[in-house]
N, C-alpha and C positions, 0 to 999 in steps of 0.2 A: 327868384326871378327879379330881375331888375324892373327900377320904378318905370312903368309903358312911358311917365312924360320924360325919362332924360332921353327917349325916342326925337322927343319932338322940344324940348326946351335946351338951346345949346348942344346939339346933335355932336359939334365938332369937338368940345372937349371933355363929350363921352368917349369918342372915339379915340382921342389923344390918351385917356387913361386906360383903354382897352389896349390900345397895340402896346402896353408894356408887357401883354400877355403872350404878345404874337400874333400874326396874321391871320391867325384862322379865328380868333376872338375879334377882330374887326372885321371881317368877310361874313359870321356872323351877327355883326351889327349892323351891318350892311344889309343885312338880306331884312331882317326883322325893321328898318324904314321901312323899304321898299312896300313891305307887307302891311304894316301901320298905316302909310300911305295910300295904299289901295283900299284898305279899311274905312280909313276915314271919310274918302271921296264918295263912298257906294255909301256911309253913315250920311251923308247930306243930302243924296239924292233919294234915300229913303225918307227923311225928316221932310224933304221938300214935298211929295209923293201924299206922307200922311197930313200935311197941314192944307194941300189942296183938296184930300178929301174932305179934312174937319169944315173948310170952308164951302164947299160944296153943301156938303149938310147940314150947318147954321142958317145961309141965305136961302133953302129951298125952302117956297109955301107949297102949302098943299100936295095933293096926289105926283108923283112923280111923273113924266110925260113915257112910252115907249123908249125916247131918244136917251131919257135922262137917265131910264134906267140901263140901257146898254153902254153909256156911258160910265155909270158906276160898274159895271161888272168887267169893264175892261180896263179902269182903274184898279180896283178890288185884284184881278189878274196879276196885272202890272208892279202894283206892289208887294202882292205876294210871294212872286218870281225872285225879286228885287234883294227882300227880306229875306229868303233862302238865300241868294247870293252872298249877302252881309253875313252872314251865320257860317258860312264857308271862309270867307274871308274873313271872320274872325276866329275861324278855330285855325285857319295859315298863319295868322299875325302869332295866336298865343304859342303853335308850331315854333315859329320862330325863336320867337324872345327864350323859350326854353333852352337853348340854344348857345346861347349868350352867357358867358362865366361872371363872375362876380365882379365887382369892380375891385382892385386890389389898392389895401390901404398905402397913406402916400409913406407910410414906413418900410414899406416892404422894397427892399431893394430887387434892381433890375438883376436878370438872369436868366441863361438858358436852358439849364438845368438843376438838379441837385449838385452840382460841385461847384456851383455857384452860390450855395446858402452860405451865411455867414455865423460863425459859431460865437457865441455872446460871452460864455463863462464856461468854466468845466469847476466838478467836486470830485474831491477824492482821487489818489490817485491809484492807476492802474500796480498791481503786487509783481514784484517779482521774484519768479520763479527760479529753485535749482534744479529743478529738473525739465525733462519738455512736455509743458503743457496739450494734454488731448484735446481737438474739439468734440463737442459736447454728443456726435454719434457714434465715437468707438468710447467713450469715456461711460454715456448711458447702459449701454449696449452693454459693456464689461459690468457694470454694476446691475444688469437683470429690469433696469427700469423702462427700459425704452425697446418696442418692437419695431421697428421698418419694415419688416417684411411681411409681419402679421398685418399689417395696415393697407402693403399693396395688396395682399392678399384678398382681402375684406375689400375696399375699393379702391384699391388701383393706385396710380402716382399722387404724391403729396398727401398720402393719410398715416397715421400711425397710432400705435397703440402703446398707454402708458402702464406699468404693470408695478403693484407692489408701493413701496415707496415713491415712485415717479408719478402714480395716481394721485396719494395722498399729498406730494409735494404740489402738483398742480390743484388740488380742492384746500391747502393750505392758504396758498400764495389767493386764492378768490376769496376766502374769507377773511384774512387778514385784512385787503382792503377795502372789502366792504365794510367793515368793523370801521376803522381807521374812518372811510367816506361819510359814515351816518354816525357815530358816535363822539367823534372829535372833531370833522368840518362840516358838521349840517345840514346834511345831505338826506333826503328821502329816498329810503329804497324802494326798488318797484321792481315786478314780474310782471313782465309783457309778452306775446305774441312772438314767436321766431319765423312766422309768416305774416304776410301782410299783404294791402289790395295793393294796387297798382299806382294809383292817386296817393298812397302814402310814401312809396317811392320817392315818387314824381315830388309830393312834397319836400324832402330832405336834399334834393338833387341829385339823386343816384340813380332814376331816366329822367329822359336819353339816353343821354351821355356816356354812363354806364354798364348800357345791355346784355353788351356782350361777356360782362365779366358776372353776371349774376345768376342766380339758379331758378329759375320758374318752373311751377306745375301748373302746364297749360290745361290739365281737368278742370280744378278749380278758380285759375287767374290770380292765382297768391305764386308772392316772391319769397323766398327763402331771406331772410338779414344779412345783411356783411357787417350789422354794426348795430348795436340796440340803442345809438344815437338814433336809427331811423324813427324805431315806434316810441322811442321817448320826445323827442322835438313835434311829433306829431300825435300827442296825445289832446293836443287843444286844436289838430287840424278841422278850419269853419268852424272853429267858435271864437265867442269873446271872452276872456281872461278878467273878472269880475274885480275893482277894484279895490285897494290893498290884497291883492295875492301875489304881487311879484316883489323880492326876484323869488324866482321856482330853482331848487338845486335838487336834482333828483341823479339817481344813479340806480345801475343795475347791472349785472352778471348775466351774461347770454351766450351761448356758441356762435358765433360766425361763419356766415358760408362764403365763399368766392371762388371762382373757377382759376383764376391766375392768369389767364391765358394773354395777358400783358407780359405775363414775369416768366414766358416760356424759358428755357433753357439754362433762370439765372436760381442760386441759391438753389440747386437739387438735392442737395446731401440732408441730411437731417432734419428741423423741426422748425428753422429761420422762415420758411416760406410754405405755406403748408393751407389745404382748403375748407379746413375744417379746424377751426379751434376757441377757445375761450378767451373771453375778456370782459373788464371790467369797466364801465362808459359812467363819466359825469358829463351832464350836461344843466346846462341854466338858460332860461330864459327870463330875460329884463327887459328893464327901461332901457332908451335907446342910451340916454348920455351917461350911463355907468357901466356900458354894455365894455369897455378897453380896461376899466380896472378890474370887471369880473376875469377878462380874460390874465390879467394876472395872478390874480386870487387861483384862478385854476393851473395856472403855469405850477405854481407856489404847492397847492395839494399834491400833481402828481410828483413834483420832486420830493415832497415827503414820504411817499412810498417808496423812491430809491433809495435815500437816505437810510431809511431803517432797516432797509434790503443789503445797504453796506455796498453796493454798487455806484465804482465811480461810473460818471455819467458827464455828455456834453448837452448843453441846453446851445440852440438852432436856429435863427429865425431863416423861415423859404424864401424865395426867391421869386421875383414874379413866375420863369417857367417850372415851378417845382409845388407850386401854389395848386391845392385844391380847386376844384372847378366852384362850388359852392363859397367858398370860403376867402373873405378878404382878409384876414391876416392869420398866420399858422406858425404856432413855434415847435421843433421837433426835440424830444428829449431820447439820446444816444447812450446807451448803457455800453462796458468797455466789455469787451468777450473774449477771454487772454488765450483758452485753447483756438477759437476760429480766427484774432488777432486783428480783429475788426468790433468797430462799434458799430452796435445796432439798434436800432429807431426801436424803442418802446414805447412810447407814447406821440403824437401829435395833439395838439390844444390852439384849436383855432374860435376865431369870433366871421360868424357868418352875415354880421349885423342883421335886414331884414329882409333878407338873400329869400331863405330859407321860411322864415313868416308869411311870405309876397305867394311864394310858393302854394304853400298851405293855407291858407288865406286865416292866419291868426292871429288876433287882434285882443287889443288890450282897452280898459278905461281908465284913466287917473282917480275917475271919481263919477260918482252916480250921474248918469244925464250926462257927461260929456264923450265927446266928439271921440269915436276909435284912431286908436294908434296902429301901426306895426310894430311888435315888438322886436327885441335883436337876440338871437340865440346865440351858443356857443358849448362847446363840446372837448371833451379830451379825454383821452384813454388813462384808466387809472391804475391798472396797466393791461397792456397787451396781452394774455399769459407766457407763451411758448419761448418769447425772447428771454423774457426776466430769468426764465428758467434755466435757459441756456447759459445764461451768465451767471448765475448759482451756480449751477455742475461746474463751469468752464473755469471761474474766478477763486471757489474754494475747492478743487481738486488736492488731495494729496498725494505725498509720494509713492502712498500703498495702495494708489486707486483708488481711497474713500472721497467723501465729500463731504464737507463742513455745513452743516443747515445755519443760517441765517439765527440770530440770536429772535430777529423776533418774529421768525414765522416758530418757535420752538415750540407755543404753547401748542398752533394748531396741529404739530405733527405729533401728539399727545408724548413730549418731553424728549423726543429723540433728536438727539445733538449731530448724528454722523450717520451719512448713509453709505455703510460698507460694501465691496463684493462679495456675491457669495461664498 
């Protein structure tokens, strides 16, 4: 949630770094004034309301007269009414401001979509092949590790089922970087919840905004995860972060749910786009002014995962309209996928500075006794699973339709170098 005062201190160039987002990010800033505005006006006519009472009943001697006291009960009335009002008109203001995307950092170039990010560097490069490379759902498929049909079967479009080697390369590939996240870049691991309240959402910014793409069981009022960013950044939601504990680097292995119904009709074939799968999330929460080198430091992690993965890969930065709603700067890392012939986003690592704190009302001390801060979180896939995967099968295919396992997921596959056809 953005700070309520850049509502009311220099309105105009909030708004000026809004519309790099687009119109509907200032039409939302627009509405959440207007709301503030009516907030504050009904906040002074209540203040004015209760200090005419307080004075009423300092200067009163004695018994109260008939008049006096119909007088107090039609005040009493009045500002009751009043009070309900403000309470309505502050749950429209905070309606609002929800509303409202992140303010995007001044690095972030302008743009109207993704073909407007701009690619920073690339590693490694893409192999070439003598023969024609499958993509990774007749190549699966022919190797016994991959069902599609068993998945619609089970539930319908975008599920599937990993059999064999394709199970264990998927529970490789999660260990490997957990390993890698808590033992070499100091990372705390954690099991969390794959359900969660509604206000834990609403903390990470994923409602709203995101309704429609999410799973809810209206029995209970718990959301299903798209992302174990959610219950990790919101592990301190409404509380205070005791001093010397930051920065926090924690990470964890979750399944992900999302409905896609943004990503209708695109990526149908195989396991690129899928509603159901695993991944691997770090995330930190700091201090505000170290909050842009953390967000390197975590650029820096997940490319160490590709790297040992032996996947080349494009490192990304987004675009204002390609930019996370939550998130003021976002770099996307592009893994190369030679049977689909396309690079695919594995990871995102963005810095949500106190977007996401504001939200969840999370706050820090420097030091015993002093004054709460917001702190500034950030987050990045370490990796996605189902893409990396696909770029294993797709990028070490061989000519006899085996595949070459990855040197250092080897140990997790308990020493198997190649996963043949039957």
């Amino acid at each position: 949630m953005l700070n309520p005062e850049l509502l009311r201190r220099d309105p105009d160039r909030t708004r000026a770094v809004l519309s790099r987002r687009g119109d509907d990010a200032v039409e939302a800033f627009n509405v959440a004034i207007g709301a503030d505005e009516a907030w504050r006006r009904q906040t002074a006519e209540v203040e004015q309301l209760r200090a005419e009472r307080r004075q009423r009943s300092s200067s009163r001697r004695g018994r109260p007269s008939e008049d006096e006291v119909r007088q107090d009960r039609e005040l009493a009335s009045r500002l009751a009414e009043l009070e309900r009002t403000l309470r309505e008109l502050e749950q429209t203001r905070d309606r609002a401001l929800a509303w409202i995307p992140n303010l995007p950092d001044a690095a972030v170039p302008r743009g109207k979509d993704e073909t407007e990010n701009e690619i920073l560097r690339t590693w490694g490069e893409p192999r070439k092949f003598d023969f024609e490379p499958l993509p990774h759902w007749e190549l699966a498929e022919r190797l016994g590790i991959l069902d599609l049909e068993a998945g619609a079967r089970l539930a319908g479009a975008r599920f599937y089922v990993l059999r064999g080697a394709g199970a264990m390369l998927q529970r490789a590939l999660v260990n490997f970087m957990l390993d890698l996240h808590v033992q070499e870049q100091g990372y705390t691991e954690m099991h969390t919840p794959y359900m969660v309240r509604e206000e834990i959402m609403y903390g990470s910014g994923q409602l709203p905004k995101f309704y429609d793409n999410l799973f809810h069981d209206a029995d209970d009022d718990l959301w299903m995860i798209p992302t174990s960013e959610v219950p990790l950044v919101n592990l301190f939601y409404d509380q205070i972060i005791p001093p010397g504990s930051l920065p926090l680097k924690l990470t964890a292995s979750s399944p992900c749910f999302r409905k896609e119904q943004a990503a209708a009709g695109r990526d149908v074939r195989g396991i690129k786009r899928v509603k159901q799968f695993y991944k691997v999330e770090m995330v930190r929460i700091v201090e505000p002014e170290d909050s842009m080198q953390h967000l390197e430091e975590l650029v820096a992690d997940a490319e160490s995962v590709l790297q040992r993965l032996e996947l080349p890969y494009q490192l990304m930065l987004l675009c204002t309209g390609d930019l996370g709603f939550a998130m003021a700067k976002t770099y996307d890392l592009n893994a190369w996928a030679a049977g689909s012939g396309e690079w695919l986003e594995v990871s995102s690592i963005s810095n949500a500075n106190d977007y996401q704190a504001r939200r969840a009302n999370i706050r820090f001390r420097r030091e015993a006794g002093s004054r709460t801060e917001y702190p500034h979180t950030l987050n990045g896939s370490g990796l996605a699973v189902p893409r990396p995967m696909i770029a294993i099968l797709e990028n070490n295919q061989q000519s006899d339709g085996s595949v070459i396992i990855p040197r250092a997921l080897r140990p997790y596959m308990h020493g198997v170098e190649r996963i043949s056809p039957p």
